[in-house]
C-alpha positions as a Markdown table, in Angstrom:
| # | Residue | x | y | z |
|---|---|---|---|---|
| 1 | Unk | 62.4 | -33.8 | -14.3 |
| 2 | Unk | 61.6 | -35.1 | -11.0 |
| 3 | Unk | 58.6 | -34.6 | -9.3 |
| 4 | Unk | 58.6 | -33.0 | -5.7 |
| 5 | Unk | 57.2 | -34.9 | -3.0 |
| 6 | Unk | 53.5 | -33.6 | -1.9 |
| 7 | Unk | 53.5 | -33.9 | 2.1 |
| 8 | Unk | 49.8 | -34.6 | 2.8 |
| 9 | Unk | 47.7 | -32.1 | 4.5 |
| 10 | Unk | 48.1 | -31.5 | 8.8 |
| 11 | Unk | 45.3 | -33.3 | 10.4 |
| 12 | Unk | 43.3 | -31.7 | 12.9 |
| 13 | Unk | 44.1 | -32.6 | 15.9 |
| 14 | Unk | 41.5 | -31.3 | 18.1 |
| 15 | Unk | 40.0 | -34.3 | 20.5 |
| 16 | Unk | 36.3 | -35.0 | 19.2 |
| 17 | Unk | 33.1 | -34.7 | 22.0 |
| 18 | Unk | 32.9 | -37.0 | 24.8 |
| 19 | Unk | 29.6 | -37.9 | 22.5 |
| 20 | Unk | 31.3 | -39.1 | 19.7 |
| 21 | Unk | 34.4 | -40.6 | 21.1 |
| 22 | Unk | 32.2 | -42.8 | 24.1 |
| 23 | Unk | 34.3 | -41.5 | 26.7 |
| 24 | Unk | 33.2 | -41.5 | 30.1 |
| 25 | Unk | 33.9 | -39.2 | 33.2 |
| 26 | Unk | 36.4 | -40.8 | 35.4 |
| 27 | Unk | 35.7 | -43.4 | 38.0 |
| 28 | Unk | 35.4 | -41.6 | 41.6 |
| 29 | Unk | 32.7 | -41.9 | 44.7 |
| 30 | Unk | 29.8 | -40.8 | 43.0 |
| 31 | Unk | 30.5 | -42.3 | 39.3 |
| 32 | Unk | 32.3 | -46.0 | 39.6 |
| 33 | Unk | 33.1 | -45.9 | 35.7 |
| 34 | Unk | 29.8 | -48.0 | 35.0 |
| 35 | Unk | 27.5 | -46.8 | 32.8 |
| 36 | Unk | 23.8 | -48.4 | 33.6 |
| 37 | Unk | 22.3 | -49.0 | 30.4 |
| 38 | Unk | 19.1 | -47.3 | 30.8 |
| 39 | Unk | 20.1 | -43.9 | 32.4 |
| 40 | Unk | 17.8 | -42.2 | 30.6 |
| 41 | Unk | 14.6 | -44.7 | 32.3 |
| 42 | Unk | 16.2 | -44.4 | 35.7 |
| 43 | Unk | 16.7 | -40.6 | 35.6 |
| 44 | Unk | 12.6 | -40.6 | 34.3 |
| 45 | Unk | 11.2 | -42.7 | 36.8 |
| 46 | Unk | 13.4 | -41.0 | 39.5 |
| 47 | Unk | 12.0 | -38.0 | 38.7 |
| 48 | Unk | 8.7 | -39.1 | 38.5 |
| 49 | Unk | 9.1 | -40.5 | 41.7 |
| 50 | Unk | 10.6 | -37.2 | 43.1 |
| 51 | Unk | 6.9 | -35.3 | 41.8 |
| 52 | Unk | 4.8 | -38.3 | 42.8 |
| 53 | Unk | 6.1 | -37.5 | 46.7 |
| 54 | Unk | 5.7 | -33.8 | 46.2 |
| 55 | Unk | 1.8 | -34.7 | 45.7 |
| 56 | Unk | 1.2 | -37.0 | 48.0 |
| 57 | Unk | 3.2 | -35.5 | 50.9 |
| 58 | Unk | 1.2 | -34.3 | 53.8 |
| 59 | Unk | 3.2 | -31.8 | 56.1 |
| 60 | Unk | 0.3 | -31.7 | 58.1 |
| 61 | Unk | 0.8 | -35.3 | 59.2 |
| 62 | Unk | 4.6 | -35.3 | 59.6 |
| 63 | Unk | 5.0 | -32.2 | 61.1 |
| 64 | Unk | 2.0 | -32.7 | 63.4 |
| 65 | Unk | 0.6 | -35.9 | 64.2 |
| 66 | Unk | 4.2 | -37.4 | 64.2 |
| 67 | Unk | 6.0 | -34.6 | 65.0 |
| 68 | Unk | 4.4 | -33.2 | 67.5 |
| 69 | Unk | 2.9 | -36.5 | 69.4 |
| 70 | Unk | 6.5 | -38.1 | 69.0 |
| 71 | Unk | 8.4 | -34.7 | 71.1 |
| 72 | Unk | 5.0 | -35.0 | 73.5 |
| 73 | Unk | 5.7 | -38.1 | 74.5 |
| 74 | Unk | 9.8 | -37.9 | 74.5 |
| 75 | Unk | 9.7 | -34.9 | 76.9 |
| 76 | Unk | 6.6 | -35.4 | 79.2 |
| 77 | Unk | 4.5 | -32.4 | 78.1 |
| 78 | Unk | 3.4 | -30.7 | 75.7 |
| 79 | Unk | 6.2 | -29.6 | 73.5 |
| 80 | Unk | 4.6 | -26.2 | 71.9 |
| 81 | Unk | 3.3 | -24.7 | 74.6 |
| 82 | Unk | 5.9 | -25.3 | 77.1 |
| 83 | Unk | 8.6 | -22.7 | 77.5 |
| 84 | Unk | 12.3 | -24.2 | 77.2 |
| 85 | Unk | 13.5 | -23.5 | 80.6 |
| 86 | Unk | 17.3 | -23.5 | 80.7 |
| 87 | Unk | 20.3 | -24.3 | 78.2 |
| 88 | Unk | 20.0 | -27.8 | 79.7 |
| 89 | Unk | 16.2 | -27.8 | 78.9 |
| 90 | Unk | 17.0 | -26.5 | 75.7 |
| 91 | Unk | 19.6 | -29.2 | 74.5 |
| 92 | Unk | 17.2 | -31.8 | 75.6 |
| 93 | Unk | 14.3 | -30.7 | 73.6 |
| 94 | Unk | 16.8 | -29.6 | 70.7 |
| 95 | Unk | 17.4 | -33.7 | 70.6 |
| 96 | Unk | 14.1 | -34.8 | 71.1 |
| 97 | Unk | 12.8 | -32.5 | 68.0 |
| 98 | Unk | 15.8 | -33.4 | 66.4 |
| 99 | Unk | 14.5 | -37.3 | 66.5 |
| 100 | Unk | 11.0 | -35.9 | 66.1 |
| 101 | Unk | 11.1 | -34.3 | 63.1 |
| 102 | Unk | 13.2 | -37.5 | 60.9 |
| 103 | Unk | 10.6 | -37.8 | 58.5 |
| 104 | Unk | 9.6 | -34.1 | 57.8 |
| 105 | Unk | 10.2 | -33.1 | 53.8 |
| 106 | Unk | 13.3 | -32.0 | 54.3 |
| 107 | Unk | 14.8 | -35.4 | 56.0 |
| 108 | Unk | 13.7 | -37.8 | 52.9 |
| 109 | Unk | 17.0 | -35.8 | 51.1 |
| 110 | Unk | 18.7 | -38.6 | 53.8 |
| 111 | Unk | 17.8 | -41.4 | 52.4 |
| 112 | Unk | 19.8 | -40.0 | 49.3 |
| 113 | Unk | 22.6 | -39.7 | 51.0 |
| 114 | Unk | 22.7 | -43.0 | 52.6 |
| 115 | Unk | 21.9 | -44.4 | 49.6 |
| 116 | Unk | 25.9 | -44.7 | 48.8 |
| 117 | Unk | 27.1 | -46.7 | 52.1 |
| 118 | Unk | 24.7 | -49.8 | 51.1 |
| 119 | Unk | 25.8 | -53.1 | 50.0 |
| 120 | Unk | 29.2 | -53.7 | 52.0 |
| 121 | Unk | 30.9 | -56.5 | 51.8 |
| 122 | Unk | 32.1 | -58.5 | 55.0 |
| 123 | Unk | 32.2 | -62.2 | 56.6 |
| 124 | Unk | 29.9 | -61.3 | 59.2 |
| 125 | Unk | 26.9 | -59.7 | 60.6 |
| 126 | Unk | 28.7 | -57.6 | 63.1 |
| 127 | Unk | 31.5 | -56.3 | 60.6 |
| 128 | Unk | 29.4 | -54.9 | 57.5 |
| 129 | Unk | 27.7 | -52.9 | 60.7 |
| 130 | Unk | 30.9 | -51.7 | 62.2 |
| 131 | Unk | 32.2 | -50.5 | 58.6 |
| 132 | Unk | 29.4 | -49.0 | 58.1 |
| 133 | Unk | 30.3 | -46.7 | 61.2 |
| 134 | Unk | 33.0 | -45.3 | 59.8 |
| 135 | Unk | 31.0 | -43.6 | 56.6 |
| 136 | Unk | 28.3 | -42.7 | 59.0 |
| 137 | Unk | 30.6 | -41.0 | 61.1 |
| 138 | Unk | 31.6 | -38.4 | 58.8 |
| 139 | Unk | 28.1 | -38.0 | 57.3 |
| 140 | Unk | 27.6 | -37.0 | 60.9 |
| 141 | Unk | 30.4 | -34.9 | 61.3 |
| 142 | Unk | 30.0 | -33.3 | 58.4 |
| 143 | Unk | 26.0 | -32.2 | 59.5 |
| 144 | Unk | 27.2 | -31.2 | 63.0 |
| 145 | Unk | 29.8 | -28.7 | 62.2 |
| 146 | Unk | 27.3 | -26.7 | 59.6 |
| 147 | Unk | 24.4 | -26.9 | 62.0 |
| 148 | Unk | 26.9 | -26.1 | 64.8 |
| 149 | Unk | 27.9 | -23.1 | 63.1 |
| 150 | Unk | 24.7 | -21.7 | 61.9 |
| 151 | Unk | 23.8 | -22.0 | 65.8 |
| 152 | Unk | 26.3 | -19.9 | 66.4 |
| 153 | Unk | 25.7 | -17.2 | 63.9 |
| 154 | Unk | 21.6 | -17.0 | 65.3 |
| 155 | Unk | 22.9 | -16.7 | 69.0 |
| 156 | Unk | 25.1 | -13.9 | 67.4 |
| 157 | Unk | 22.5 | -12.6 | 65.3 |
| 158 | Unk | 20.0 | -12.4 | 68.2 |
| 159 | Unk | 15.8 | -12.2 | 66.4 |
| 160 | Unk | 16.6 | -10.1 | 63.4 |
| 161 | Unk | 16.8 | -13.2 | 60.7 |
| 162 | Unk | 14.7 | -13.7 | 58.6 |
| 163 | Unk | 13.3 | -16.9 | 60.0 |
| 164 | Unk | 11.4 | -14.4 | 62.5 |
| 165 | Unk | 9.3 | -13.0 | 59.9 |
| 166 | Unk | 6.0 | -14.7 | 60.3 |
| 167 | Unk | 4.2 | -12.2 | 58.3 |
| 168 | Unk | 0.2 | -13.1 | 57.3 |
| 169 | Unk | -2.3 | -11.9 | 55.0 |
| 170 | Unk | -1.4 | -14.2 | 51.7 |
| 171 | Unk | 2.4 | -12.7 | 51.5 |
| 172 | Unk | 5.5 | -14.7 | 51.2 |
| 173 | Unk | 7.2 | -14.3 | 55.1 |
| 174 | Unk | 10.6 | -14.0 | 55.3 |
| 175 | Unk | 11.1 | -17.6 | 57.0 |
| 176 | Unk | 9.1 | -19.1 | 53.9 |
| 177 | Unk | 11.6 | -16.9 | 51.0 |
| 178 | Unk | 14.6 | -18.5 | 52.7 |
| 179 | Unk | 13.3 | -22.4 | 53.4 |
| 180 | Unk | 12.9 | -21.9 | 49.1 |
| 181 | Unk | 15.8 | -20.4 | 48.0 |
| 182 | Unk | 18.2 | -23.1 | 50.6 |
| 183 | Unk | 15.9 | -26.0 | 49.7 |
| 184 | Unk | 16.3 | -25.4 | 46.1 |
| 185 | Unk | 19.8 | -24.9 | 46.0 |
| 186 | Unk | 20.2 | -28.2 | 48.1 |
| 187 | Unk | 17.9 | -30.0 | 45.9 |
| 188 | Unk | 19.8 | -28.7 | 42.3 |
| 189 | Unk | 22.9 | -29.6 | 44.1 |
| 190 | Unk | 21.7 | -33.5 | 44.6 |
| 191 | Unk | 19.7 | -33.5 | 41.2 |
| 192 | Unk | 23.8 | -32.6 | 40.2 |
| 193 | Unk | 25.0 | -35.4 | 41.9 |
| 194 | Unk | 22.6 | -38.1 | 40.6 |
| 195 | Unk | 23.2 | -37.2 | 37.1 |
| 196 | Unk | 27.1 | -37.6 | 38.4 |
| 197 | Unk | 25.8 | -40.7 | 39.3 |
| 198 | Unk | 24.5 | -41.8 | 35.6 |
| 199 | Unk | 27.9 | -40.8 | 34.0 |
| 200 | Unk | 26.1 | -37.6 | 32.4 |
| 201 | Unk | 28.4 | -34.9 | 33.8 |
| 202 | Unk | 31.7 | -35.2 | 36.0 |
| 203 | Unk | 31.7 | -35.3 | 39.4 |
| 204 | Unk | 32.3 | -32.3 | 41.0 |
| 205 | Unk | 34.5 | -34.0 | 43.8 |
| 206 | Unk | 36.2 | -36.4 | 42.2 |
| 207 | Unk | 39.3 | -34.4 | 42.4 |
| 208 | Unk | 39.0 | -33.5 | 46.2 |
| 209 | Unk | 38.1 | -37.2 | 46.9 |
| 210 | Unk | 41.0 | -38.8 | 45.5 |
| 211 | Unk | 43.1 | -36.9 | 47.7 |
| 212 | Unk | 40.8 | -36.9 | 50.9 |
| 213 | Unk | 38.6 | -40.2 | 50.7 |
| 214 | Unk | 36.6 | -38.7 | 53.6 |
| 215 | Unk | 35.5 | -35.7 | 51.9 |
| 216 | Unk | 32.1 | -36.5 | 49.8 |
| 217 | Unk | 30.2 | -38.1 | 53.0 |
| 218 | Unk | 31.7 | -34.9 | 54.5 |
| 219 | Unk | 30.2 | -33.3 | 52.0 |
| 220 | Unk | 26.6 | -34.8 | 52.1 |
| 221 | Unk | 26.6 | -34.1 | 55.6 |
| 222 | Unk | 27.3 | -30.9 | 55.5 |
| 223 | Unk | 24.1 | -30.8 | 53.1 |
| 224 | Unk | 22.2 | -32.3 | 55.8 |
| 225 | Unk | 23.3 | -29.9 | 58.3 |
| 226 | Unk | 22.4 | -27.2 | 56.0 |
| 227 | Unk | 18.3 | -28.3 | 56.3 |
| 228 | Unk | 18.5 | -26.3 | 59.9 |
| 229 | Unk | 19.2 | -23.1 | 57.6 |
| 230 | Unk | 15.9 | -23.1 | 55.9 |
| 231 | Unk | 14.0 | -25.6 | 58.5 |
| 232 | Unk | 10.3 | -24.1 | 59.2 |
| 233 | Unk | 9.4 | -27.0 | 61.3 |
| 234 | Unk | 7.5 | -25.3 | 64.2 |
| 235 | Unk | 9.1 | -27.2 | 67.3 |
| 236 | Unk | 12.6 | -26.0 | 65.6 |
| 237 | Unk | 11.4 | -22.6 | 65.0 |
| 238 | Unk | 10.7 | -23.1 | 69.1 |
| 239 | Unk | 14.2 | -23.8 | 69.8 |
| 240 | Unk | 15.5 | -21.3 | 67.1 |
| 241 | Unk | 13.5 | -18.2 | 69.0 |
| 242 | Unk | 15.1 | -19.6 | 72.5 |
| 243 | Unk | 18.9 | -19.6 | 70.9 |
| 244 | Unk | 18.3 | -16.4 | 69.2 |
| 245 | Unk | 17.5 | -14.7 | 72.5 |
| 246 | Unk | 19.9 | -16.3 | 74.3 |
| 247 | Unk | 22.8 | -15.1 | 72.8 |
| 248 | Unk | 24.9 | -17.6 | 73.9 |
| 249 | Unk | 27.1 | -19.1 | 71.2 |
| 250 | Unk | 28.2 | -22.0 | 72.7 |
| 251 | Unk | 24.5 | -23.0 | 73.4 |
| 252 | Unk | 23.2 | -22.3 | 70.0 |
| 253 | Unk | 26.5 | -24.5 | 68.7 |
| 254 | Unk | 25.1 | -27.5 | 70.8 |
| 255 | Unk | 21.5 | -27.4 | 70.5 |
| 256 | Unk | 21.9 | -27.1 | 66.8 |
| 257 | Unk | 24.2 | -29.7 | 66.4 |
| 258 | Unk | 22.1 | -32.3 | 68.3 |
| 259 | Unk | 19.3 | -31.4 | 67.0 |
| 260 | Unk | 20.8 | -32.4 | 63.6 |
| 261 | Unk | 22.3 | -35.6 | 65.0 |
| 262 | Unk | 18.5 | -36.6 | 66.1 |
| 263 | Unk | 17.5 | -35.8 | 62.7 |
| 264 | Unk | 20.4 | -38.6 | 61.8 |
| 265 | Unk | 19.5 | -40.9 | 64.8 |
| 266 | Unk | 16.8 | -43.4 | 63.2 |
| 267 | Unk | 18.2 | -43.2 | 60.1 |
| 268 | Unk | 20.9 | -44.4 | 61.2 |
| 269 | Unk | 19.9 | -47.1 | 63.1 |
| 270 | Unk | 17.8 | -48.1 | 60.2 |
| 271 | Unk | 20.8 | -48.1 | 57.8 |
| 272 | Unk | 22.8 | -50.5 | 60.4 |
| 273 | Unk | 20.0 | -52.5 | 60.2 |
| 274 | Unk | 19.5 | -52.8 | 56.9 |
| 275 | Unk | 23.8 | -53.3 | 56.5 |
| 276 | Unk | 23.5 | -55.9 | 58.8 |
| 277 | Unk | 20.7 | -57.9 | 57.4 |
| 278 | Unk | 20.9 | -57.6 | 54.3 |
| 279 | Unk | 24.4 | -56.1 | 53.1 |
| 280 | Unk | 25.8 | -59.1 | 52.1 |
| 281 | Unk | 23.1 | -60.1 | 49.3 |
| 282 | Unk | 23.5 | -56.2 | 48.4 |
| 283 | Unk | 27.1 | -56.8 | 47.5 |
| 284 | Unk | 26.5 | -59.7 | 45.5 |
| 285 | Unk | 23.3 | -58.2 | 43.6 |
| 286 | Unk | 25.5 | -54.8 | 42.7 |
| 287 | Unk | 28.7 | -56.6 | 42.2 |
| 288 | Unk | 26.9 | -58.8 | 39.7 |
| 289 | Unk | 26.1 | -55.5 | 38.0 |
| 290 | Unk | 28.1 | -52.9 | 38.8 |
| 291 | Unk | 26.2 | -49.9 | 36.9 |
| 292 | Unk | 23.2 | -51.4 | 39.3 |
| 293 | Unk | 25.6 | -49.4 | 42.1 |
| 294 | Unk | 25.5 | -46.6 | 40.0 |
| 295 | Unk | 21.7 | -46.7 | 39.2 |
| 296 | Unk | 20.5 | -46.9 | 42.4 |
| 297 | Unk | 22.8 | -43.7 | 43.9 |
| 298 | Unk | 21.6 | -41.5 | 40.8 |
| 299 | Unk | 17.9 | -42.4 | 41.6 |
| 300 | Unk | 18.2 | -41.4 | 45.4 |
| 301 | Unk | 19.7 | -38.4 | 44.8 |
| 302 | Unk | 17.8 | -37.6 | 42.1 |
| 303 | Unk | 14.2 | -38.2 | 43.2 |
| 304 | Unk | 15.1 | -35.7 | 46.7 |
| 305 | Unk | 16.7 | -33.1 | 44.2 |
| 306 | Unk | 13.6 | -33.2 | 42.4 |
| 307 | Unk | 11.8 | -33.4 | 45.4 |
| 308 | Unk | 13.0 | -30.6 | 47.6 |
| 309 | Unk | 12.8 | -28.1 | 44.2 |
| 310 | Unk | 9.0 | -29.1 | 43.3 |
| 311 | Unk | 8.0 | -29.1 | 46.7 |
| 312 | Unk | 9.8 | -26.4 | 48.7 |
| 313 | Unk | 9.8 | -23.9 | 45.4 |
| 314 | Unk | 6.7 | -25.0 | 43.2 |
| 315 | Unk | 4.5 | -26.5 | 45.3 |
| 316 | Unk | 5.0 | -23.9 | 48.3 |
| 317 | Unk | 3.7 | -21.2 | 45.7 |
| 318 | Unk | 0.3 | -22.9 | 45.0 |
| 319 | Unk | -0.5 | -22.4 | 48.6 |
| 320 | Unk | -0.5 | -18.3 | 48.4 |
| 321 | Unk | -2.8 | -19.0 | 44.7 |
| 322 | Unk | 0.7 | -17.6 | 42.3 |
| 323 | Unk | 0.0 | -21.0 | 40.7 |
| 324 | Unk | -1.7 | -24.7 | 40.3 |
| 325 | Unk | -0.3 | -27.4 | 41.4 |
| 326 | Unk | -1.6 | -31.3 | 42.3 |
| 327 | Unk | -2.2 | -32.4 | 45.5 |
| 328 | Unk | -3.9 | -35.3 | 47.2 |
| 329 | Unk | -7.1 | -34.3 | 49.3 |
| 330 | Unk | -5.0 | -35.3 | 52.0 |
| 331 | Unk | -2.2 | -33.1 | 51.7 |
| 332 | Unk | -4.3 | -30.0 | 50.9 |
């Protein structure tokens, strides 16, 4: 009697984790396929760096002593307590602050985002710098047209946002509730994008990006523009109140957007610098190693995230006594 042929069981063919197959997210602009071999060190130390800033940083000194005696001397008076006399006036002094206020805690987020553009390759000097001006362009496009846009909606909106409460007497104002919650989001998006960076989840543009090459520096600009939205820097707040009483839309579009691009200004004369000095030896120390590429992206990005979060939404609340946090004597 013959014996009937067993067919083996069906295998399952569901696919197995990313985890236990070793597959990797995609190369695209934020993750180039390389995986550095100590993510896990540089995502610690990056954060430790992000907290390390949070203690040490002293708003009084960058928002005052630099700040303040930078705009001084740019505009030929004393930028507080001078009234802004005209939409001419006012676009003036919107770039001065804007240049002014580069290194208050919201600006270090920059350095993140330039972070990406470094180590061009190019025969010479002059072309790493001029294809660096391509990149920086559309960072800078990107900030102008949010900035430019929120402009807009406060000369619409006239002095009934919230960045006009300047309530006392140990109470969260209205100004200080919305620098958190934008400054948070911000900084959780660019945590996001180191750990993009690392290979530890997918890049959220890497779709977009392959179809428009232009849109993730459009992107990080438009977080950079987005600082103005939460921004409590006094000599802003200045030009804010002006714009706001205005009521002139076209004025708060301009003043806003130059503003941001002084914000962008010495950075980005910096970066060219930097491109053009030292671009070339860049290359060759990431192309010997391309996950160094990689490392050195997620660590921006992710010691601002962690920055902007700890300080603008942890370290904010220790001031009012909700909680303890560390701080130089300093920055007290």
């Amino acid at each position: 009697m013959a014996q009937t042929a067993q067919r083996p069981a069906p295998v399952e063919t569901r696919p197995r984790p990313a985890a236990v197959t070793g597959r990797r997210p995609a190369p695209s602009f934020f993750f180039n396929g390389h995986v550095p071999r100590r993510r896990a060190l540089v995502l610690a130390v990056s954060a430790l760096v992000g907290f390390a800033l949070t203690v040490v940083w002293s708003a009084e000194f960058v928002d005052k002593t630099i700040g303040d005696n930078v705009a001084d001397t740019l505009l030929g008076h004393h930028a507080k307590g001078t009234p802004i006399s005209g939409a001419l006036a006012g676009v003036f002094f919107a770039l001065v602050t804007g240049i002014a206020g580069t290194f208050t805690a919201c600006n270090i987020a920059v350095f993140s985002a330039l972070a990406p553009l470094t180590g061009g390759r190019s025969v010479s000097r002059r072309g790493r710098m001029a294809a660096a001006l391509r990149p920086l362009g559309q960072l800078a496009a990107g900030a102008v047209v949010v900035s430019a846009v929120y402009g807009m909606l406060v000369a619409m909106s006239g002095t009934g946002m919230p960045q006009f409460d300047q309530s006392q007497g140990g109470v969260l104002s209205g100004r200080l509730i919305q620098a958190m919650v934008v400054y948070g989001l911000i900084g959780l998006v660019m945590t996001y994008l180191g750990l993009a960076a690392l290979g530890v989840v997918r890049d959220p543009l890497a779709k977009l990006s392959e179809r428009y090459p232009s849109a993730p520096m459009l992107f990080m600009g438009g977080l950079i523009g987005a600082f103005l939205i939460g921004r409590p820097f006094p000599l802003f707040r200045q030009l804010f109140r002006d714009t706001a009483q205005s009521h002139n839309v076209l004025y708060g579009s301009v003043a806003f957007g130059l503003q941001t691009l002084g914000n962008l200004l010495v950075m980005s004369v910096l970066f060219l610098l930097v491109t053009g000095l030292f671009g070339d030896r860049l290359h060759r120390w990431m192309t010997a190693r391309p996950s160094r590429a990689g490392a050195l992206m997620a660590a921006g990005f992710i010691a601002a995230g962690v920055f902007l979060v700890l300080y603008w939404d942890v370290r904010l609340l220790s001031r009012f006594d909700v909680i303890w946090y560390p701080m130089a004597p300093w920055a007290a």
